[in-house]
PyMOL commands that place a pseudoatom at each C-alpha (Angstrom):
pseudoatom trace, name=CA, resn=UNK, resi=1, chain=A, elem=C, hetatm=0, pos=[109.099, 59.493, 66.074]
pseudoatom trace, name=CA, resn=UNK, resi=2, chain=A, elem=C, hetatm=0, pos=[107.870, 56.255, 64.366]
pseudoatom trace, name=CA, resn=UNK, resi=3, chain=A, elem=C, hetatm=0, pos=[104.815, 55.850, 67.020]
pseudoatom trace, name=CA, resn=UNK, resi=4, chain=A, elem=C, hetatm=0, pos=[103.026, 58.655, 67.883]
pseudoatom trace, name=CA, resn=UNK, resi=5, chain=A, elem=C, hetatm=0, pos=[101.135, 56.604, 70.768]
pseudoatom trace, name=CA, resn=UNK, resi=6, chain=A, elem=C, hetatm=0, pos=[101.703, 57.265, 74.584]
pseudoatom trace, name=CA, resn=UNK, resi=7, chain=A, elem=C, hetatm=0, pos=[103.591, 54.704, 75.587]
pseudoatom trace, name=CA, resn=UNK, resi=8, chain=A, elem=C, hetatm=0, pos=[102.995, 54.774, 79.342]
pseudoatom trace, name=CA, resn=UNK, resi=9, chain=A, elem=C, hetatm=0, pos=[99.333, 54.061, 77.997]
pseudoatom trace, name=CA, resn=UNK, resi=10, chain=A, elem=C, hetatm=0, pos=[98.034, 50.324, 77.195]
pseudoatom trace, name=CA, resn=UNK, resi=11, chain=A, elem=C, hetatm=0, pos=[95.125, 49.522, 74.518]
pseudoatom trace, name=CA, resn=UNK, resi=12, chain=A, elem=C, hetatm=0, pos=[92.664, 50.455, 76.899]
pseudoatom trace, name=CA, resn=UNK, resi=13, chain=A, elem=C, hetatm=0, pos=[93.788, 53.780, 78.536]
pseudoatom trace, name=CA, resn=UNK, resi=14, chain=A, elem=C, hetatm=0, pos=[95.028, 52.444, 81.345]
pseudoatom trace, name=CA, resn=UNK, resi=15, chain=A, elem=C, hetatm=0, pos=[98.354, 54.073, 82.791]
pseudoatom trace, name=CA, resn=UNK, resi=16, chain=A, elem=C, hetatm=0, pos=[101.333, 51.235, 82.928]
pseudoatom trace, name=CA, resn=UNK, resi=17, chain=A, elem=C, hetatm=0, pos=[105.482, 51.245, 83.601]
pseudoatom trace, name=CA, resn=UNK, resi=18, chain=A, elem=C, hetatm=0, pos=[107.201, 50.783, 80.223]
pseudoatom trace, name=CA, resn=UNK, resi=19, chain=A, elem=C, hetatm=0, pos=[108.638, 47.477, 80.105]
pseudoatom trace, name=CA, resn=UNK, resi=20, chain=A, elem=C, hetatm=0, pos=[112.349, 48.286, 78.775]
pseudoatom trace, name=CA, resn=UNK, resi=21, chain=A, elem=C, hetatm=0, pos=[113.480, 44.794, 79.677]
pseudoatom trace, name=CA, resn=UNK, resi=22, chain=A, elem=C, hetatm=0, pos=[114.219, 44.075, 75.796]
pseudoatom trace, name=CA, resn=UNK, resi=23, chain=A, elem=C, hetatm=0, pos=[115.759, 47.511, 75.117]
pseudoatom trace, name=CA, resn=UNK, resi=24, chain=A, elem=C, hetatm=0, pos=[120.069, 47.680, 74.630]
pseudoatom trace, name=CA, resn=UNK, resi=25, chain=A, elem=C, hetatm=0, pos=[121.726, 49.115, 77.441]
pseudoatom trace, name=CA, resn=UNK, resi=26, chain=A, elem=C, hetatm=0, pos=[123.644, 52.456, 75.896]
pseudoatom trace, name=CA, resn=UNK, resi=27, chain=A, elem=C, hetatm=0, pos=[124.913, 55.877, 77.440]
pseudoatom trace, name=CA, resn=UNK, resi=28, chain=A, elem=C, hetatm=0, pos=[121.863, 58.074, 77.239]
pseudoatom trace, name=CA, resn=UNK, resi=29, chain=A, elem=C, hetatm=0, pos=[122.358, 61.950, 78.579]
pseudoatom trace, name=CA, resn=UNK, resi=30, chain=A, elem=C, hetatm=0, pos=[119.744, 64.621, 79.131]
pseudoatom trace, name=CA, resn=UNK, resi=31, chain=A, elem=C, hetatm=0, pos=[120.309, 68.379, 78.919]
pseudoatom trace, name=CA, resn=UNK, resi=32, chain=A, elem=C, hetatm=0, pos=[117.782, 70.942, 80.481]
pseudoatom trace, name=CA, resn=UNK, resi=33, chain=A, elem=C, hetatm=0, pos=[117.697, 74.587, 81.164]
pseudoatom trace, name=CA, resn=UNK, resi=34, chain=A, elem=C, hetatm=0, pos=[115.350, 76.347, 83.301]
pseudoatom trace, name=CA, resn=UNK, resi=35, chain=A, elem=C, hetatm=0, pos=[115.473, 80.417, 84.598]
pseudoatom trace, name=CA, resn=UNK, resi=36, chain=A, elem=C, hetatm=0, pos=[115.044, 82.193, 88.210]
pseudoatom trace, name=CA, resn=UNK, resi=37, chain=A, elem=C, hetatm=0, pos=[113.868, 85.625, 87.185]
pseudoatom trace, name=CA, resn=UNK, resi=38, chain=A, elem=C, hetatm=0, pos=[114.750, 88.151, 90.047]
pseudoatom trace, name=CA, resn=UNK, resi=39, chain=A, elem=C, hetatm=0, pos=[115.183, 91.591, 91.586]
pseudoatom trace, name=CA, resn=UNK, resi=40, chain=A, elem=C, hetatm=0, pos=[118.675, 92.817, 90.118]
pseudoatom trace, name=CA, resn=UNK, resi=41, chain=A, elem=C, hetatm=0, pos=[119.375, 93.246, 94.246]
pseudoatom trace, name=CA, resn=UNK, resi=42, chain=A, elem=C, hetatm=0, pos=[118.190, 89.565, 95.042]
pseudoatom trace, name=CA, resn=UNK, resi=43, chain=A, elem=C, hetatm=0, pos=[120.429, 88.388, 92.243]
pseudoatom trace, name=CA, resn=UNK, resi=44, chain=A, elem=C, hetatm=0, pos=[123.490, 90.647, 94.178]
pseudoatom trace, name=CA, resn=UNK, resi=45, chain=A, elem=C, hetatm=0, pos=[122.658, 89.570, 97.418]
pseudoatom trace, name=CA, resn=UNK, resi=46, chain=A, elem=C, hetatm=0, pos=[122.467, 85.689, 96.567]
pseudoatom trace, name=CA, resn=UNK, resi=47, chain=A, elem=C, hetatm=0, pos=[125.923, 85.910, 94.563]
pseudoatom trace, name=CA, resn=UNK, resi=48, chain=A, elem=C, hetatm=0, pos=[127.850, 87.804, 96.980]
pseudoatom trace, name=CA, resn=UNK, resi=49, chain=A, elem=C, hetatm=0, pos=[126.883, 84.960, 99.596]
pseudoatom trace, name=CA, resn=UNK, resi=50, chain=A, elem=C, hetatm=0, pos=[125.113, 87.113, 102.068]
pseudoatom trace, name=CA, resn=UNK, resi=51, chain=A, elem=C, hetatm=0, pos=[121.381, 85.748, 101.944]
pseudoatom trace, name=CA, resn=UNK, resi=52, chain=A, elem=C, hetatm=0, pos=[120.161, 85.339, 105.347]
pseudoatom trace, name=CA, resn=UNK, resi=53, chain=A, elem=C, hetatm=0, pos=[119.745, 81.441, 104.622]
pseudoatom trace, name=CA, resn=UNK, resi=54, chain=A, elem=C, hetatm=0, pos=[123.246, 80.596, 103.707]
pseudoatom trace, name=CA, resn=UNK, resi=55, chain=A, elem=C, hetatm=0, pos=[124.532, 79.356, 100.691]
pseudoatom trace, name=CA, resn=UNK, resi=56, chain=A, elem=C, hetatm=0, pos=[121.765, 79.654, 97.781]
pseudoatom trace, name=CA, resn=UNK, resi=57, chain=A, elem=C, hetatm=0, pos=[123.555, 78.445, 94.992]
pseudoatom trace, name=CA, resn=UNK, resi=58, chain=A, elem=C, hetatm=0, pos=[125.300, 75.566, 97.081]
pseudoatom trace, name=CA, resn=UNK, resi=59, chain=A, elem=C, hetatm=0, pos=[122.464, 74.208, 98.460]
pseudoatom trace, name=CA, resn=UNK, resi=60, chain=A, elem=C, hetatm=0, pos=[120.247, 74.561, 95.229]
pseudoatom trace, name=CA, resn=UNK, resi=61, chain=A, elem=C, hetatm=0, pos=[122.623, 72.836, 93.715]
pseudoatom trace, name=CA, resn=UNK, resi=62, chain=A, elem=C, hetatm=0, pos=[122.429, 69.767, 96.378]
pseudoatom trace, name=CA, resn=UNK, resi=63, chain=A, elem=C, hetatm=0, pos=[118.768, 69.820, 96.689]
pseudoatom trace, name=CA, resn=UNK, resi=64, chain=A, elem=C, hetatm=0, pos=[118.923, 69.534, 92.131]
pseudoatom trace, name=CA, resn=UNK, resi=65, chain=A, elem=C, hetatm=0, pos=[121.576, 66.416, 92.413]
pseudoatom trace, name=CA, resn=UNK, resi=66, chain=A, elem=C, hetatm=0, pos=[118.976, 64.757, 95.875]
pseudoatom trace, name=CA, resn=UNK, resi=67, chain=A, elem=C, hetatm=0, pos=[115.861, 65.222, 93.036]
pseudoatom trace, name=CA, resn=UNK, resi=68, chain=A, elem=C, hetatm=0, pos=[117.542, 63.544, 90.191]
pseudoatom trace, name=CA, resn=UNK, resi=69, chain=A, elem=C, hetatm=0, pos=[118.306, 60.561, 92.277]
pseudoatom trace, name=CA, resn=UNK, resi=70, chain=A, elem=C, hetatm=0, pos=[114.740, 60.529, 93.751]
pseudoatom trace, name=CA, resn=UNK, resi=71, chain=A, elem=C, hetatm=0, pos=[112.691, 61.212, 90.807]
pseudoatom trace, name=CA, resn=UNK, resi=72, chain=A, elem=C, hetatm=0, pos=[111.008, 57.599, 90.128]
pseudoatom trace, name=CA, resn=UNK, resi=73, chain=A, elem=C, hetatm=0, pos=[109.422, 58.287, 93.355]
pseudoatom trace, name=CA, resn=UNK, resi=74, chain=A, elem=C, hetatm=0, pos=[108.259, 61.383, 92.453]
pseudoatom trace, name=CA, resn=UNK, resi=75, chain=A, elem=C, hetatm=0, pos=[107.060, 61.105, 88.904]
pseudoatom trace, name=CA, resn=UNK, resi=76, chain=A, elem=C, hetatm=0, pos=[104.775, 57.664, 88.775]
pseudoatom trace, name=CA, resn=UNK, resi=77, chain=A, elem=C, hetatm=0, pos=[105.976, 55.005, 86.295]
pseudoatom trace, name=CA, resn=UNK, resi=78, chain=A, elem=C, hetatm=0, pos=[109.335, 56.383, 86.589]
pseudoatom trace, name=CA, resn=UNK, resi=79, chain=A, elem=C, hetatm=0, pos=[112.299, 53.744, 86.243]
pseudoatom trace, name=CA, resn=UNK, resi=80, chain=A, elem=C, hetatm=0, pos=[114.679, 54.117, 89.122]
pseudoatom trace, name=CA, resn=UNK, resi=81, chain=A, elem=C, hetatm=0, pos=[117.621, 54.838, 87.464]
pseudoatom trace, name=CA, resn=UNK, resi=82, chain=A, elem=C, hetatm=0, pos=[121.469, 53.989, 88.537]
pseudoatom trace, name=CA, resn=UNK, resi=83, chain=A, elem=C, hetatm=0, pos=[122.610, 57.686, 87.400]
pseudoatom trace, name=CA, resn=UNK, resi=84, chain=A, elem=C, hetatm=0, pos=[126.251, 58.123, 86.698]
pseudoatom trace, name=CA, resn=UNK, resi=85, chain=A, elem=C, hetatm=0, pos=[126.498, 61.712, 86.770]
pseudoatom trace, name=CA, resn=UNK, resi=86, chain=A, elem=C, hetatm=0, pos=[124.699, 64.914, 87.623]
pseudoatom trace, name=CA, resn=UNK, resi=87, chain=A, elem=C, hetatm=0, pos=[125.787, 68.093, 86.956]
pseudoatom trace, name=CA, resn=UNK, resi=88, chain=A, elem=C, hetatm=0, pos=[124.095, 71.437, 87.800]
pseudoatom trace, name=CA, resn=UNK, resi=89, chain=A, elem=C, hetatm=0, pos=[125.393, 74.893, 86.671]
pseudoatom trace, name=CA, resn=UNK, resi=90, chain=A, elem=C, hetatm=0, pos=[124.261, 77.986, 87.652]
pseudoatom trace, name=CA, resn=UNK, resi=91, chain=A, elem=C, hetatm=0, pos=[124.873, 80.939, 86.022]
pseudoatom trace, name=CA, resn=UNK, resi=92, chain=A, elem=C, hetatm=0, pos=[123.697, 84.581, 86.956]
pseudoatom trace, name=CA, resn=UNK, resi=93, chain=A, elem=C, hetatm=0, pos=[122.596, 86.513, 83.687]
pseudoatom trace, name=CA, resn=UNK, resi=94, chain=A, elem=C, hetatm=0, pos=[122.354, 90.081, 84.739]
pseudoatom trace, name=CA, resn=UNK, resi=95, chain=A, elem=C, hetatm=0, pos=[119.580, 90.346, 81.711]
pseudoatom trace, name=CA, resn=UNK, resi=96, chain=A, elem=C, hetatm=0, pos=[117.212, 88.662, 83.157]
pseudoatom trace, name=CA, resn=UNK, resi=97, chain=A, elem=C, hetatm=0, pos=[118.008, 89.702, 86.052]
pseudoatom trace, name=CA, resn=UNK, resi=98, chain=A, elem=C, hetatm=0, pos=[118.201, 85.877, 87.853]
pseudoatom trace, name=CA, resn=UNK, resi=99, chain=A, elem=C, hetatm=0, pos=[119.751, 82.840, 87.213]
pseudoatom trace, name=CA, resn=UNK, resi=100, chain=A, elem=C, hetatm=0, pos=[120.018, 80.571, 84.252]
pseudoatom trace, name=CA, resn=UNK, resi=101, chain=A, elem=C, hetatm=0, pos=[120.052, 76.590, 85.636]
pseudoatom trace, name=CA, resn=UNK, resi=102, chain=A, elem=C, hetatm=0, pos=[121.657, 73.703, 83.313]
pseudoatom trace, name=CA, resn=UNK, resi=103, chain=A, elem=C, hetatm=0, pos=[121.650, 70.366, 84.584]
pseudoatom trace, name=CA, resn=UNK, resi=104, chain=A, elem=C, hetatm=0, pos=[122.928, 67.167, 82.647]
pseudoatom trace, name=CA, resn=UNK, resi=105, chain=A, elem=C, hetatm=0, pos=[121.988, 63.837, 83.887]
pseudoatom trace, name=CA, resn=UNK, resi=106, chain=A, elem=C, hetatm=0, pos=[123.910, 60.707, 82.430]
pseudoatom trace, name=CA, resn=UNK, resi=107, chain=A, elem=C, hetatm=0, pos=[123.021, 57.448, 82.598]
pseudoatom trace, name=CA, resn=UNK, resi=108, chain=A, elem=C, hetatm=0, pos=[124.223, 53.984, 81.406]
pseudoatom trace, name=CA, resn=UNK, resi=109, chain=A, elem=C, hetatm=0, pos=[120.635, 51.918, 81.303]
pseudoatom trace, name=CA, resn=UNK, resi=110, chain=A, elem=C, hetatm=0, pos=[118.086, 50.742, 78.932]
pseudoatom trace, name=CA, resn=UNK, resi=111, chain=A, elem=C, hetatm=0, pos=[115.863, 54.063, 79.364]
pseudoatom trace, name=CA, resn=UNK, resi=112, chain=A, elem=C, hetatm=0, pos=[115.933, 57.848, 79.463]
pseudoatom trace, name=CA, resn=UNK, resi=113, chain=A, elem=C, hetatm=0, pos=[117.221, 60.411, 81.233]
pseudoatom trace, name=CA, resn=UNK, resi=114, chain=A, elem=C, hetatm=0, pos=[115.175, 63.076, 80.794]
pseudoatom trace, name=CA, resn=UNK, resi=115, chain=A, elem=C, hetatm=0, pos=[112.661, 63.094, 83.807]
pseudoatom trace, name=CA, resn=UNK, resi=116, chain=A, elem=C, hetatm=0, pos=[115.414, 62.912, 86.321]
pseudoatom trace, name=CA, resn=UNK, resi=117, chain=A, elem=C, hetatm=0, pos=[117.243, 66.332, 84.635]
pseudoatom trace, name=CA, resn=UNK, resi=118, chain=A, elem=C, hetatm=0, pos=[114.171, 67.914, 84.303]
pseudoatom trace, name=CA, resn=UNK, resi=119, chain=A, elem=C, hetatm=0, pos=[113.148, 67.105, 88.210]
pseudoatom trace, name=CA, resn=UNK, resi=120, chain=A, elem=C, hetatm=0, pos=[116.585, 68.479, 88.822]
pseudoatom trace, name=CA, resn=UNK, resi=121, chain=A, elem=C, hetatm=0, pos=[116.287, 71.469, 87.154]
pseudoatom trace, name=CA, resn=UNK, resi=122, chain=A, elem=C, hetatm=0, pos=[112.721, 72.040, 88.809]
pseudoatom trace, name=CA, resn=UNK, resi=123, chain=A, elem=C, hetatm=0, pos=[113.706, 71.634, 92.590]
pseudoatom trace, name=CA, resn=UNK, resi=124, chain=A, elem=C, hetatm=0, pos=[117.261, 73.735, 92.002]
pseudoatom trace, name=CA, resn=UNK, resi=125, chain=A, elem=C, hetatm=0, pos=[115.045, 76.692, 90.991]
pseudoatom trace, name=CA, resn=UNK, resi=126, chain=A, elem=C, hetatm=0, pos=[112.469, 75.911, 93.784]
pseudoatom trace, name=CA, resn=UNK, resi=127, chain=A, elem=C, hetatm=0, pos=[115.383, 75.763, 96.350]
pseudoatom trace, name=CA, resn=UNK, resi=128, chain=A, elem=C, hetatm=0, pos=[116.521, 79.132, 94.859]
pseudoatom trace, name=CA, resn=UNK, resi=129, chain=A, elem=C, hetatm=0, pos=[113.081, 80.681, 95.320]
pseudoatom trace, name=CA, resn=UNK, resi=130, chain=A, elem=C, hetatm=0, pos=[112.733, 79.235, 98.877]
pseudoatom trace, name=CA, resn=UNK, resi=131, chain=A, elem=C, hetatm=0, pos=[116.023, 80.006, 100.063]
pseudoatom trace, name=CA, resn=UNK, resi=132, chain=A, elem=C, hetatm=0, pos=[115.730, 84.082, 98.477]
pseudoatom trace, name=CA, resn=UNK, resi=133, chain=A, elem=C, hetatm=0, pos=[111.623, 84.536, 98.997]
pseudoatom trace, name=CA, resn=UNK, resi=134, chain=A, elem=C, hetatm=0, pos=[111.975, 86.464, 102.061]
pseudoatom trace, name=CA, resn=UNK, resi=135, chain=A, elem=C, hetatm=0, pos=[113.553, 89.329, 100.118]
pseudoatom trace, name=CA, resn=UNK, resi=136, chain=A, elem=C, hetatm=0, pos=[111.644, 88.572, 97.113]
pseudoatom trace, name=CA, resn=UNK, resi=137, chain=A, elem=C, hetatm=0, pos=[108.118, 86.740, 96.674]
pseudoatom trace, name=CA, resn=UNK, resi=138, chain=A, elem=C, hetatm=0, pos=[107.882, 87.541, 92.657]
pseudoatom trace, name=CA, resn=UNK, resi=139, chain=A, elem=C, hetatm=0, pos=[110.561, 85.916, 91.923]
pseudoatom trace, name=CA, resn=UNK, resi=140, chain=A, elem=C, hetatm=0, pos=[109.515, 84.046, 88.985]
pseudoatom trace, name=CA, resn=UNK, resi=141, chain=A, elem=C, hetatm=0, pos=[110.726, 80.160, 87.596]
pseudoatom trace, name=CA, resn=UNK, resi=142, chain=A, elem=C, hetatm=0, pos=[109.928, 79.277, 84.231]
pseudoatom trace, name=CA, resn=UNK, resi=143, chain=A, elem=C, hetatm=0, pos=[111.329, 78.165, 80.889]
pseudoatom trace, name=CA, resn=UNK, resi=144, chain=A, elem=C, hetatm=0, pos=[111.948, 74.622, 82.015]
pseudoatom trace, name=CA, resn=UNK, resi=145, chain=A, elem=C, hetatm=0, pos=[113.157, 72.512, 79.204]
pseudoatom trace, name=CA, resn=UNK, resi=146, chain=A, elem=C, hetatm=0, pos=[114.927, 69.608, 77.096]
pseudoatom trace, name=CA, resn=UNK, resi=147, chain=A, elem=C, hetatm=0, pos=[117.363, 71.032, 75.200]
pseudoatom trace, name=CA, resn=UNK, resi=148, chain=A, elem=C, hetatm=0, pos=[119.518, 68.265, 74.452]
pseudoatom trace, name=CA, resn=UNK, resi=149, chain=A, elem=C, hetatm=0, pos=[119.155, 64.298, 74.752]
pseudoatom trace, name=CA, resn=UNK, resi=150, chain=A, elem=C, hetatm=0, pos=[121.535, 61.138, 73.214]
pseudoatom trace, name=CA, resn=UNK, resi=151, chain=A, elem=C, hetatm=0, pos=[121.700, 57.657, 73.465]
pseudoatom trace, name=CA, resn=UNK, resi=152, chain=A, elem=C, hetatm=0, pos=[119.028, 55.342, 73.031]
pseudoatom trace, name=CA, resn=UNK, resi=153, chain=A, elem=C, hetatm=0, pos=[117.247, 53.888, 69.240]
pseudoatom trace, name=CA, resn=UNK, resi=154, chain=A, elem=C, hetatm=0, pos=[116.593, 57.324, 69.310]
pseudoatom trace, name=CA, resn=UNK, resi=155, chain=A, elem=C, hetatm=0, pos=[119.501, 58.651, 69.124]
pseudoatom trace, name=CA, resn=UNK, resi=156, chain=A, elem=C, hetatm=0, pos=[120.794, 62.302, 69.217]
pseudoatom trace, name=CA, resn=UNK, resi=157, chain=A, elem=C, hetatm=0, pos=[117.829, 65.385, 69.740]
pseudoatom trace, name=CA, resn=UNK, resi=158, chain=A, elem=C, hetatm=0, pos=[118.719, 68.770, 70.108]
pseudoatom trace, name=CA, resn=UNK, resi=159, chain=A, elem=C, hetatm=0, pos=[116.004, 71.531, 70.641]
pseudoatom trace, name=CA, resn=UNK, resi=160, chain=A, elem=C, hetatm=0, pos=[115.842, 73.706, 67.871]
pseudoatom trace, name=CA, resn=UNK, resi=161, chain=A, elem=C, hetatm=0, pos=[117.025, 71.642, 65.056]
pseudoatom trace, name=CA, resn=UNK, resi=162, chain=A, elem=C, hetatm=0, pos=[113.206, 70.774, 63.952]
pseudoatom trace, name=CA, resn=UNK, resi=163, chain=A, elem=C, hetatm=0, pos=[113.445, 67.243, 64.524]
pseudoatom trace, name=CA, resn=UNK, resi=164, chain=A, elem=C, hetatm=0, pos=[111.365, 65.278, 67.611]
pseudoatom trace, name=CA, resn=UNK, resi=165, chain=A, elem=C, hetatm=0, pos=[112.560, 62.163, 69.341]
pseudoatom trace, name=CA, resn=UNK, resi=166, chain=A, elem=C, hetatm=0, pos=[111.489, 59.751, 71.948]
pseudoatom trace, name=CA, resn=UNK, resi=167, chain=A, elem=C, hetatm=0, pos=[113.166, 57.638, 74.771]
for i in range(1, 167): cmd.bond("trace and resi %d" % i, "trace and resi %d" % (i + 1))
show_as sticks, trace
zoom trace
């Protein structure tokens, strides 16, 4: 990164909306992964489509795609954002035991896309853990994170690689 300042910061600490106005309008996609850790049994029950609530993975998946289209008025100084895609995969990994959550968000604007994945990503997990908690309360969500963004002066990031980029 050529700036190492906070840019949702002005000279004198004061918290402001990025004014992207001037910045090219390219493709930009975010990538993030995040984890339900589980009972091995909660993990069964919620993949053979039995949980008391109805469909976990369904609805998780609903409530992730909602979030992403809602996050500038969760998140303030958010840009509302015309997304042009959302995708949310969940995948059980018997390891864990739980679920593994990937979401891509795609956009065609002048900014990021990164908050509205990772709010995605966030509220698919907590829909998981709401809609399974009354057969398990220690479920645990964690490992949240960008793994992959492109688009923008930025250009391509992926975690990993030992590089840093902005919006």
């Amino acid at each position: 990164m050529s700036d190492p300042t906070l840019t949702h910061l002005d000279a004198t600490g004061a918290a402001n909306m990025v004014d992207v106005s001037e910045k090219d309008v390219s493709s930009r996609i975010a990538v993030v992964e995040g984890k339900v850790k589980m009972l091995a049994s909660t993990l069964d029950l919620i993949l053979s489509g039995n949980a008391k609530k109805g469909d976990v993975l369904g609805t998780a998946r609903v409530a992730g795609i909602m979030a992403a289209k809602r996050t500038h008025e969760l998140i303030p100084l958010c840009h509302p954002l015309p997304l042009s895609k959302v995708k949310i995969d969940i995948d059980p990994d018997p390891g864990l035991p739980g679920l593994i959550i990937t979401v891509m968000a795609k956009v065609s604007g002048q900014t990021g896309v990164e908050m509205e994945a990772l709010t995605a990503c966030s509220v698919t997990c907590l829909t998981i853990y709401d809609m399974a908690k009354a057969v398990d309360r220690g479920m645990e969500i964690g490992s949240i994170r960008l793994i992959e963004k492109a688009g923008g002066k930025s250009g391509h990031w992926v975690a990993g690689d030992g590089t840093t980029g902005g919006t």
